[in-house]
Backbone as CSV, one residue per row, in Angstrom:
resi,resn,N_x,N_y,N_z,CA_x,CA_y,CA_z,C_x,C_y,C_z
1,UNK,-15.756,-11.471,5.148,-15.503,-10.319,4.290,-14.000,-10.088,4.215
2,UNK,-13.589,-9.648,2.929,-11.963,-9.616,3.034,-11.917,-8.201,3.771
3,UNK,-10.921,-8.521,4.436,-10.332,-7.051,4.744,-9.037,-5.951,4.165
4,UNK,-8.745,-5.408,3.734,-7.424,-4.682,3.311,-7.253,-3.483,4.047
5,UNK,-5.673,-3.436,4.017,-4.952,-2.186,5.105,-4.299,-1.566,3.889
6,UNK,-4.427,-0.263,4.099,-3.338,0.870,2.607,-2.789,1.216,3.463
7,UNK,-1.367,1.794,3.362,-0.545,2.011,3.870,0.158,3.219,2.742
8,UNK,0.779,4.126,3.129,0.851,5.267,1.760,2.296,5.758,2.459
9,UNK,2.875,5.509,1.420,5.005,6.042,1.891,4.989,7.121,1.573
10,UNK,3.963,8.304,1.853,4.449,9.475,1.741,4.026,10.345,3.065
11,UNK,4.686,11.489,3.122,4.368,12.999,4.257,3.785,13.789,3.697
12,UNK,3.855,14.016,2.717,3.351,15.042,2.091,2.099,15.323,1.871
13,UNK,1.786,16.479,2.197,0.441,17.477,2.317,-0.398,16.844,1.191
14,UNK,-0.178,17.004,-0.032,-0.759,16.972,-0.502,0.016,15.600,-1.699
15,UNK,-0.201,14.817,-0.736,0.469,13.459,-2.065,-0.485,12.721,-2.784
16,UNK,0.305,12.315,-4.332,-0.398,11.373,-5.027,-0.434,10.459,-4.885
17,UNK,0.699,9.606,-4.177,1.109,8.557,-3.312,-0.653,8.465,-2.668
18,UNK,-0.820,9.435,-1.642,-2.246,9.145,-0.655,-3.538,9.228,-1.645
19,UNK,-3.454,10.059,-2.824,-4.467,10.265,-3.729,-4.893,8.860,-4.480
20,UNK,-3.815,8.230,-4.932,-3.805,7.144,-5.753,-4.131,5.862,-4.569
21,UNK,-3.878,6.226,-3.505,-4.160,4.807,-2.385,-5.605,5.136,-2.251
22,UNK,-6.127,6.463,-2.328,-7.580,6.606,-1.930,-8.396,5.821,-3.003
23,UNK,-8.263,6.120,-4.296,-8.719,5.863,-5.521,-8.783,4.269,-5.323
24,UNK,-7.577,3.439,-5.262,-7.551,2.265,-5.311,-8.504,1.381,-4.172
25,UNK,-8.384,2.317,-2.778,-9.440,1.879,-2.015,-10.901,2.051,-2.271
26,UNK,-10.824,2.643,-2.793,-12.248,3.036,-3.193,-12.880,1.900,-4.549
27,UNK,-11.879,1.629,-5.613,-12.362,0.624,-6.193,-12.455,-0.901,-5.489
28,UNK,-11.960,-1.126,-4.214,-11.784,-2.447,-3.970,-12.832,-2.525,-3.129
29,UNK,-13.403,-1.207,-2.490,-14.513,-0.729,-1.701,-16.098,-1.653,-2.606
30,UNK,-15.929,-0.933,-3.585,-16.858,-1.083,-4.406,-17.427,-2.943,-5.044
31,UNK,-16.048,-3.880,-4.528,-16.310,-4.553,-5.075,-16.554,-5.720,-3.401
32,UNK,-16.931,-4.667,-2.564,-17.726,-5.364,-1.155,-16.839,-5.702,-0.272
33,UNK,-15.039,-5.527,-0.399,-14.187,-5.578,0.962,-13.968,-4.347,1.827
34,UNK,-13.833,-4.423,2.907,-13.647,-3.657,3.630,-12.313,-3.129,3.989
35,UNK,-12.200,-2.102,3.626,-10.745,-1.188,3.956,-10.435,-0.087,4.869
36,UNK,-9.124,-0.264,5.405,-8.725,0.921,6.212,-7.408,1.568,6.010
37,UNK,-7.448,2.634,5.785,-6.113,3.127,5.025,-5.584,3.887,6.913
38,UNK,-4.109,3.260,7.176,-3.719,3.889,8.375,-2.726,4.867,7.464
39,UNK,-3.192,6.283,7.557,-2.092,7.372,7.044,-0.860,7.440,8.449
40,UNK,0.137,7.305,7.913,1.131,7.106,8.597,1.902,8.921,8.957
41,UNK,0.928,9.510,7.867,1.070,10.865,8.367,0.669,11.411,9.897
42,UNK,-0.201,10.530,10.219,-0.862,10.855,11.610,-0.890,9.941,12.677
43,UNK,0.545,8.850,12.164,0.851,8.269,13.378,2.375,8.380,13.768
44,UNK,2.630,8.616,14.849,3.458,8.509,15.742,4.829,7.771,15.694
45,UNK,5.264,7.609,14.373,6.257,6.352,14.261,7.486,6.186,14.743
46,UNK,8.592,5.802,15.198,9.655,5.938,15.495,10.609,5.708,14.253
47,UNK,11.876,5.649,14.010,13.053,5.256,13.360,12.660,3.691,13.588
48,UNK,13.052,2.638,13.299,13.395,1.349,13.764,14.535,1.145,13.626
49,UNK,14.732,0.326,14.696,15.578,0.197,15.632,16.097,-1.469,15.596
50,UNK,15.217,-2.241,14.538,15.378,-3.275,14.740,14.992,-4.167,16.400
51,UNK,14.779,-3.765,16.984,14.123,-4.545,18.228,12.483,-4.681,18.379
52,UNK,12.087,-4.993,19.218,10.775,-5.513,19.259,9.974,-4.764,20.271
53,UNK,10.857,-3.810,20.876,9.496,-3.044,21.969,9.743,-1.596,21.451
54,UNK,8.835,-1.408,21.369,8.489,0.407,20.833,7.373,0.339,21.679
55,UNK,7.218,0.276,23.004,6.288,0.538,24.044,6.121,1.888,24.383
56,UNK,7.140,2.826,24.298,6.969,4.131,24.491,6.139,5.172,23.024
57,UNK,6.300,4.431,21.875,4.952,4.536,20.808,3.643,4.000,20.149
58,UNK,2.876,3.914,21.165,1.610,3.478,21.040,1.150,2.790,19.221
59,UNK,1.578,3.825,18.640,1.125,3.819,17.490,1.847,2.331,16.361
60,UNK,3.137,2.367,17.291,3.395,0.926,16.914,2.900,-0.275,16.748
61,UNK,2.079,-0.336,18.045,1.194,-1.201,18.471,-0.196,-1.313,17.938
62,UNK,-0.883,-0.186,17.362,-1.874,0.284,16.848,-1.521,-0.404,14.817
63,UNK,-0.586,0.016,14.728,0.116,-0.012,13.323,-0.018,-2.163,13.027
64,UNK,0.548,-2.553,13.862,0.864,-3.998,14.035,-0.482,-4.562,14.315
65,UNK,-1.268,-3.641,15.335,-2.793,-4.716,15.115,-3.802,-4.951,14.046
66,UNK,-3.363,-3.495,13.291,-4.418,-2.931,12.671,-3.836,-4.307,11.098
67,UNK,-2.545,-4.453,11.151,-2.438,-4.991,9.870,-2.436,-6.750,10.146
68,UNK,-2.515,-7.194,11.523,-2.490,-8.756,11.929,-3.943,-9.193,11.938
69,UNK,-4.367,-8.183,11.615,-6.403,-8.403,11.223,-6.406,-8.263,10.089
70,UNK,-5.881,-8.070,9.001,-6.419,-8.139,7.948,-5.704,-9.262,7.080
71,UNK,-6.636,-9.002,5.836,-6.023,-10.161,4.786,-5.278,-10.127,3.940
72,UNK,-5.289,-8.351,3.546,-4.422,-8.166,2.590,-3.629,-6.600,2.633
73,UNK,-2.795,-6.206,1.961,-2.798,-5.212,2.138,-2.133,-4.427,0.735
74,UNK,-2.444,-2.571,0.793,-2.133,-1.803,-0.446,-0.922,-1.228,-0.092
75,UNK,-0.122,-1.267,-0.534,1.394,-0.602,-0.332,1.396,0.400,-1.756
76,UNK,1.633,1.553,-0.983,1.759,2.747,-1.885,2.562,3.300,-2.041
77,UNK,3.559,3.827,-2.696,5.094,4.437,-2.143,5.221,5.822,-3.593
78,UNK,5.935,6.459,-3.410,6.355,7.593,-4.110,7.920,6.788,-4.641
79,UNK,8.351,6.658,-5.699,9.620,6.940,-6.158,10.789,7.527,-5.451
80,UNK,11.712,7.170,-4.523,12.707,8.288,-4.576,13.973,7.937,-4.924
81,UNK,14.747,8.424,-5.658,16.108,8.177,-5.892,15.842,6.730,-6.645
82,UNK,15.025,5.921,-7.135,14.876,5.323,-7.973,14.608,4.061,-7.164
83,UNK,13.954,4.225,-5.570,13.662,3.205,-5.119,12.137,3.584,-4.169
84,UNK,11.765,2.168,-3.481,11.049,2.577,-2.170,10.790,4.193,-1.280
85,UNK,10.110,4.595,-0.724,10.572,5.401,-0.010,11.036,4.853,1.381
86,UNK,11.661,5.569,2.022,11.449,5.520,3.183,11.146,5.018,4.329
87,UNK,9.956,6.299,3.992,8.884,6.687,5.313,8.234,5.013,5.180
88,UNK,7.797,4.308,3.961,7.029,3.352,3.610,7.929,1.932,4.041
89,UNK,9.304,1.761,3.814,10.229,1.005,4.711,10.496,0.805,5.671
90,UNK,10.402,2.225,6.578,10.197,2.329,7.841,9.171,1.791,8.154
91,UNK,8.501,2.125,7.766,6.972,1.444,8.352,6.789,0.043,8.043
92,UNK,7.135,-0.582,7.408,6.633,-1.880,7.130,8.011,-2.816,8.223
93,UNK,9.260,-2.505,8.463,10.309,-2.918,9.200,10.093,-2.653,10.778
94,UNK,8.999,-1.787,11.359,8.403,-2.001,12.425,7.395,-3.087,12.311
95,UNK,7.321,-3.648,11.589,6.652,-4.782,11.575,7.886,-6.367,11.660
96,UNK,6.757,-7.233,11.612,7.556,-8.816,11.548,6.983,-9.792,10.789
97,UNK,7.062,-10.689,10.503,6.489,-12.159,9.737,5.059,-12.290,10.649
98,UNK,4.841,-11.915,11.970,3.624,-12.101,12.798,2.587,-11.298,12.145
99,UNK,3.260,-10.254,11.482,2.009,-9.308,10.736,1.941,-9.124,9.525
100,UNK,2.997,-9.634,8.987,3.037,-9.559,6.951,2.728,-10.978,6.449
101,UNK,3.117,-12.109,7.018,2.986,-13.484,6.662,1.667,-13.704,6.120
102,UNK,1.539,-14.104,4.864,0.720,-14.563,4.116,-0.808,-13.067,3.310
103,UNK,-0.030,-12.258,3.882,-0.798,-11.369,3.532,-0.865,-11.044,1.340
104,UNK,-2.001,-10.701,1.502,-2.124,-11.006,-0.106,-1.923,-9.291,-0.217
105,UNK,-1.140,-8.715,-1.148,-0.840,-7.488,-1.401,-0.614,-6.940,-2.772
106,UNK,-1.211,-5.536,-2.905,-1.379,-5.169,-3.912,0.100,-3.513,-4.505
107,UNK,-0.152,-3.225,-5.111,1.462,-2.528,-5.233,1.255,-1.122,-6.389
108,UNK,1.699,-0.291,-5.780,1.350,0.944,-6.308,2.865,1.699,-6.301
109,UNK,3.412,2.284,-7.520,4.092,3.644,-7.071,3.712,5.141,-7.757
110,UNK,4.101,6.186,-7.880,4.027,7.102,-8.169,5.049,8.194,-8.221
111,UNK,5.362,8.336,-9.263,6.532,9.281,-9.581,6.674,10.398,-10.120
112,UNK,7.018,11.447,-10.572,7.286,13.041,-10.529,7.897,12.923,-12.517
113,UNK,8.432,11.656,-12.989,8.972,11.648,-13.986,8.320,10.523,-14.583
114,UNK,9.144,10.234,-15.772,8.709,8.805,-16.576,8.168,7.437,-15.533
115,UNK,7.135,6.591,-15.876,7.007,5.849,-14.950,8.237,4.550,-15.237
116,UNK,8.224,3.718,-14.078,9.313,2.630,-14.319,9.024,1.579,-12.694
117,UNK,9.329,0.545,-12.641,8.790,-0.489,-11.547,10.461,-0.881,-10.508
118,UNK,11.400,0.166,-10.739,12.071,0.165,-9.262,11.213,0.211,-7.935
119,UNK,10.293,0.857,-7.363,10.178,0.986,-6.115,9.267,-0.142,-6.249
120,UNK,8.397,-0.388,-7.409,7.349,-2.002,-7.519,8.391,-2.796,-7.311
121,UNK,9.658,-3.098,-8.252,10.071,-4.078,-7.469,11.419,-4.539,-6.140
122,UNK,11.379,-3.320,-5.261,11.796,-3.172,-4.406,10.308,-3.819,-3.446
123,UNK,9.201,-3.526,-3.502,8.413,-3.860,-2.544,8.529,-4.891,-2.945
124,UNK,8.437,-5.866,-4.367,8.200,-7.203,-4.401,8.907,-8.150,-3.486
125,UNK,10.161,-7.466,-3.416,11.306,-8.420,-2.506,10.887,-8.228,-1.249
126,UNK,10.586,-7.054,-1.038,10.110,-6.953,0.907,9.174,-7.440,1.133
127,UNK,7.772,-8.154,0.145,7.091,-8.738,1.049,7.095,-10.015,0.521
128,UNK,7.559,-10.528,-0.409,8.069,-11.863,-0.963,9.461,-12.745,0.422
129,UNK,10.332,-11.580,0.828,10.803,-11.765,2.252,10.235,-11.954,3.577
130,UNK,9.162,-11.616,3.573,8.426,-11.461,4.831,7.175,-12.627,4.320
131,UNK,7.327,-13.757,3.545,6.212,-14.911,2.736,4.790,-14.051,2.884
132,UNK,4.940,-12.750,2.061,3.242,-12.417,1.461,3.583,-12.799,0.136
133,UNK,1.912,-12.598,-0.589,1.574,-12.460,-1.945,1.544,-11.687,-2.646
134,UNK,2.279,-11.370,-3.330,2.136,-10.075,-4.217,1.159,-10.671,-5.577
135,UNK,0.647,-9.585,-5.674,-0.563,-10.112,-6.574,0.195,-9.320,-7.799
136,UNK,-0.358,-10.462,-9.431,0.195,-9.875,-10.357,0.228,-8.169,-11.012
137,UNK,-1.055,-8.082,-11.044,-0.751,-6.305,-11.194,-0.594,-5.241,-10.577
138,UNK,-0.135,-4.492,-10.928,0.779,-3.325,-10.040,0.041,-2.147,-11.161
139,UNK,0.620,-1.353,-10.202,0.258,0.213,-11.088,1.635,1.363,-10.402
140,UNK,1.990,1.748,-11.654,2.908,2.820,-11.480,2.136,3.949,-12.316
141,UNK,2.234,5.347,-11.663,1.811,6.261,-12.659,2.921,7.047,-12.283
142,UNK,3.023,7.705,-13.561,4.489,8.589,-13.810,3.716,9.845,-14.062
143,UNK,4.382,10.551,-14.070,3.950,12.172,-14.603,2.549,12.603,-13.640
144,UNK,2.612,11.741,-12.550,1.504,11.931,-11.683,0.711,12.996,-11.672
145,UNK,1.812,14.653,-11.882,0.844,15.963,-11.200,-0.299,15.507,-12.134
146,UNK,0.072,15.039,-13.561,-1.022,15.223,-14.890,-1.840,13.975,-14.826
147,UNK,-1.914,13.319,-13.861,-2.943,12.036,-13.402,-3.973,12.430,-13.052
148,UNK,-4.443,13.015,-12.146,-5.470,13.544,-11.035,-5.932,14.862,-11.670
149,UNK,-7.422,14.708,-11.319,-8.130,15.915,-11.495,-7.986,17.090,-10.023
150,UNK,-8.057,18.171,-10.029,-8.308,19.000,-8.577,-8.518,17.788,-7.648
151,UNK,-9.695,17.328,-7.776,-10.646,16.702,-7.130,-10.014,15.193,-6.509
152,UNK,-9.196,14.655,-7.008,-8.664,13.103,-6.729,-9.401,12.400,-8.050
153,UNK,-9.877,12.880,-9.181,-10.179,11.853,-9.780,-9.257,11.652,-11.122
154,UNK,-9.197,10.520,-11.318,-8.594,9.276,-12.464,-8.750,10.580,-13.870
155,UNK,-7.381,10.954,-14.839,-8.166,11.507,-15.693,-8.023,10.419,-17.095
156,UNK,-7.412,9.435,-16.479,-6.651,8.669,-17.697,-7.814,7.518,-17.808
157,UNK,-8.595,7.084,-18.774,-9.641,6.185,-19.059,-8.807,4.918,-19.128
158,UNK,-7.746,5.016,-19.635,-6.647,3.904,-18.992,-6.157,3.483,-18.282
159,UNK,-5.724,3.733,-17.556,-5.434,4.204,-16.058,-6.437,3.764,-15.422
160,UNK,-7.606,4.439,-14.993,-8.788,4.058,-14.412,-9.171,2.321,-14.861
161,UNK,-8.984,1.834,-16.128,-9.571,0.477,-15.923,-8.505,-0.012,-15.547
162,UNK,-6.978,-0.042,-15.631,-6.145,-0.439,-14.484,-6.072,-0.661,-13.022
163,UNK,-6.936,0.197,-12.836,-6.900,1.007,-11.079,-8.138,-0.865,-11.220
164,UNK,-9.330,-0.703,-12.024,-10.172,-1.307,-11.300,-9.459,-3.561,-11.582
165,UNK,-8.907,-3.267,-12.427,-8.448,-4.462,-12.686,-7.336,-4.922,-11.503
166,UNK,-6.567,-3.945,-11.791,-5.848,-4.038,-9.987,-6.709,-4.806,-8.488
167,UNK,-7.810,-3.428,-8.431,-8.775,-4.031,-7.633,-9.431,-5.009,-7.514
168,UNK,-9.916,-6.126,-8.777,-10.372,-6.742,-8.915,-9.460,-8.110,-8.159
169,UNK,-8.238,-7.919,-8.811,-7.246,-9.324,-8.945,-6.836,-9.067,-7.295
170,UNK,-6.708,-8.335,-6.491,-6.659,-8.066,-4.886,-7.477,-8.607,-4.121
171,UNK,-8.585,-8.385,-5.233,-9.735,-9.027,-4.432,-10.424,-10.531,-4.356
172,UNK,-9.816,-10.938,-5.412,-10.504,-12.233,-5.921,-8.830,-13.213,-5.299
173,UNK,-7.841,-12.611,-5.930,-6.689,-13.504,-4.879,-6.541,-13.534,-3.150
174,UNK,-6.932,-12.459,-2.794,-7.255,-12.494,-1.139,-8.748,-13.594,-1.215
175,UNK,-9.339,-13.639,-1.670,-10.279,-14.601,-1.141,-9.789,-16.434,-1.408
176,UNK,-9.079,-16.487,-2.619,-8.811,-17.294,-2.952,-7.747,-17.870,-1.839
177,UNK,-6.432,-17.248,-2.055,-5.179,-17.627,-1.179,-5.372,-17.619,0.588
178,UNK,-6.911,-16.605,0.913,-7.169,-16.487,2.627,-8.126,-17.236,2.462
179,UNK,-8.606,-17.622,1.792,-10.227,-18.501,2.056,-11.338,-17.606,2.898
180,UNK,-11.350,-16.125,2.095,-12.270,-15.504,3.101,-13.386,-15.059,1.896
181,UNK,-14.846,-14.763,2.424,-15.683,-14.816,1.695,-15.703,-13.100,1.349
């Protein structure tokens, strides 16, 4: 069974960043892989430091196993200043080639203004550096607040067959490029 890890570059209470990673898990759900979204809101992370022991944060260790088991993974990030975030850099730079290498990955941003593929292709280089797959479609949604219903749902009928075409090509290239059923 394929497996996928979401990973979501935001803090925020109430992000579209985490809304739009739910949505996307949920279509890749549907098409029989198994997913685990580690909200990085509720782990423990340090700064990196560039070195290799963060023994005094568990969650490091937790973070690094959770993604050296799987096959692929969803990188979600918010826009800021016209790049990556962060919180989502940070997190992926506590990592190494032992846990991103060959991973088949899918690419999301979400922004407050017009949409545009700076922070898409800021991730392209970080995991194209670290030899993963970035799979061809991406999804940026712009004008996010006006994306989502109350509820987390898709209001754009466009959009939504994006979300599932996304899902689809994640899913069918992780089986292909991992040889997993």
């Amino acid at each position: 069974m394929v497996k996928i890890v979401g990973l979501g570059g935001s803090l925020r209470p109430d992000s579209y960043t985490q809304i739009a990673l739910k949505v996307a898990a949920q279509r890749v759900e549907a098409l029989g892989a198994e997913v685990e979204i580690l909200d990085v809101r509720q782990l423990n992370l340090p700064l990196c430091h560039g070195g290799k022991d963060y023994s005094a944060y568990p969650d490091v260790q937790r973070l690094r196993d959770t993604v050296s088991g799987a096959d692929g993974l969803i990188l979600a990030t918010p826009e800021y200043h016209g790049g990556v975030s962060g919180v989502l850099k940070n997190t992926l730079d506590l990592m190494s080639f032992d846990e991103l290498s060959d991973k088949v990955t899918g690419l999301i941003s979400i922004l407050g203004g017009q949409s545009n593929s700076n922070a898409l292709n800021d991730l392209r280089i970080i995991v194209r550096a670290v030899h993963g797959w970035v799979i061809p479609e991406q999804i940026s949604i712009g004008k996010a607040w006006s994306a989502f219903s109350p509820e987390g749902k898709l209001l754009d009928e466009k959009l939504a067959e994006r979300f599932d075409n996304f899902a689809q090509s994640l899913v069918d290239n992780t089986r292909k490029l991992r040889g997993v059923d």
